[in-house]
C-alpha positions in Angstrom: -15.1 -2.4 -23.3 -13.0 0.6 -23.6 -9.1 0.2 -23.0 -9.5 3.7 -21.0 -11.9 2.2 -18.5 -10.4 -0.9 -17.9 -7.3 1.2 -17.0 -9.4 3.6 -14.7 -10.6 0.6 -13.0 -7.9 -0.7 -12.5 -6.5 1.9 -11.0 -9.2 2.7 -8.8 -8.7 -0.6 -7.4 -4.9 -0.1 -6.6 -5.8 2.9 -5.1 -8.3 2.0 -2.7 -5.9 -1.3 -2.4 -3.3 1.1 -0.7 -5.7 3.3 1.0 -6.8 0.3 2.9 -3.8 -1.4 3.8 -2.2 2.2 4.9 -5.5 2.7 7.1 -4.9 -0.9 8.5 -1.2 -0.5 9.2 -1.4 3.1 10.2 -4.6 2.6 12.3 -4.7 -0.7 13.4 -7.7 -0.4 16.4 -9.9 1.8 14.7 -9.6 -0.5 11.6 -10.8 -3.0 14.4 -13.3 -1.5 15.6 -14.7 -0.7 11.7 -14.6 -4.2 10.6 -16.1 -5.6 13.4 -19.2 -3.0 13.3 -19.3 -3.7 9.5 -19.7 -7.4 9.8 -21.6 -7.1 12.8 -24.2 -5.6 10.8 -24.0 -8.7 9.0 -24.5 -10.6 12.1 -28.0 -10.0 12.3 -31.0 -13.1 12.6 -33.1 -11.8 9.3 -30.0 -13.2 7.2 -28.6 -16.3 5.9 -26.8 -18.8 8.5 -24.5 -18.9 6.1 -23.6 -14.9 5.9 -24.1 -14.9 9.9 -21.4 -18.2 10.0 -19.0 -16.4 7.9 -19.3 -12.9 9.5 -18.7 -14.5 12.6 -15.4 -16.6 11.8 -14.1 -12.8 10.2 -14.5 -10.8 12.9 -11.3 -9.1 14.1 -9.6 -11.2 17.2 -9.3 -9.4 20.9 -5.6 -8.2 21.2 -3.5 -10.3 23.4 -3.1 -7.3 26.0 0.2 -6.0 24.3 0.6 -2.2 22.9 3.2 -0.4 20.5 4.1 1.3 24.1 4.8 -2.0 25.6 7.3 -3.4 23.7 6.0 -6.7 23.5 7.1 -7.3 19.4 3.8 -9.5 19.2 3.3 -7.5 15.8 6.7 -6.8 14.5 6.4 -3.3 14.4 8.1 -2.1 17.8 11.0 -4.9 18.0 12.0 -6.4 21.2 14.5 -4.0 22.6 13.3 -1.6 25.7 12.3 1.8 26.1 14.5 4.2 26.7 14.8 5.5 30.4 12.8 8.6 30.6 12.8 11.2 33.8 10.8 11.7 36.5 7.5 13.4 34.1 7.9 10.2 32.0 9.4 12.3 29.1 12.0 10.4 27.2 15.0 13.0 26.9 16.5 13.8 23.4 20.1 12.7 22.8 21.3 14.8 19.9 25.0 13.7 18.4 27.3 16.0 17.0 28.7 15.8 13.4 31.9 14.6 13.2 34.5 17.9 12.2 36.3 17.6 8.7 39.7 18.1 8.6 40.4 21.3 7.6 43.3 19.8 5.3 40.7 18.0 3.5 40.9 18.7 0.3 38.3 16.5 -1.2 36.0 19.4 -1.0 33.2 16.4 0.4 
């Protein structure tokens, strides 16, 4: 086998590697919903009870009720701490900061 397509599968592989687990983390319901349909085709009576067994015991678990919205940190992604207070249209207002002013007797030139 040639060194050149070892490497190109190799790569390959880290590539779709990435795309998946970015698709996963980025998307994490439709992901859901393609891994159940995918395995659920695999859940079918013409197949092996072994194949049904195993698609069964892989398919995605419900979600506990929680959302990135809700705050409830079940995932790790959205922390514990709670929303900010947002006005009466449920728009969170922006807080912009102002630099702080350099001393004009600064000479660092920073």
């Amino acid at each position: 086998m040639n060194a050149a397509i070892v490497q190109g599968v190799v790569v390959a592989l880290v590539v779709v590697w990435a795309a998946w687990s970015a698709f996963r983390r980025l998307l994490p319901q439709t992901s859901r919903r393609c891994i159940a349909r995918v395995l659920g085709w695999f859940d079918r009576p013409a197949l092996p009870q072994a194949l049904r067994r195993r698609a069964r015991d892989w398919q995605p678990r419900g979600s506990q009720g929680g959302s990135c919205s809700t705050g409830c940190a079940s995932c790790g992604g959205c922390g514990s701490a709670a929303a900010p207070p947002t006005d009466a249209d449920g728009a969170r207002p922006l807080r912009f900061t102002p630099r702080a002013r350099r001393d004009p007797g600064d000479a660092s030139g920073h």
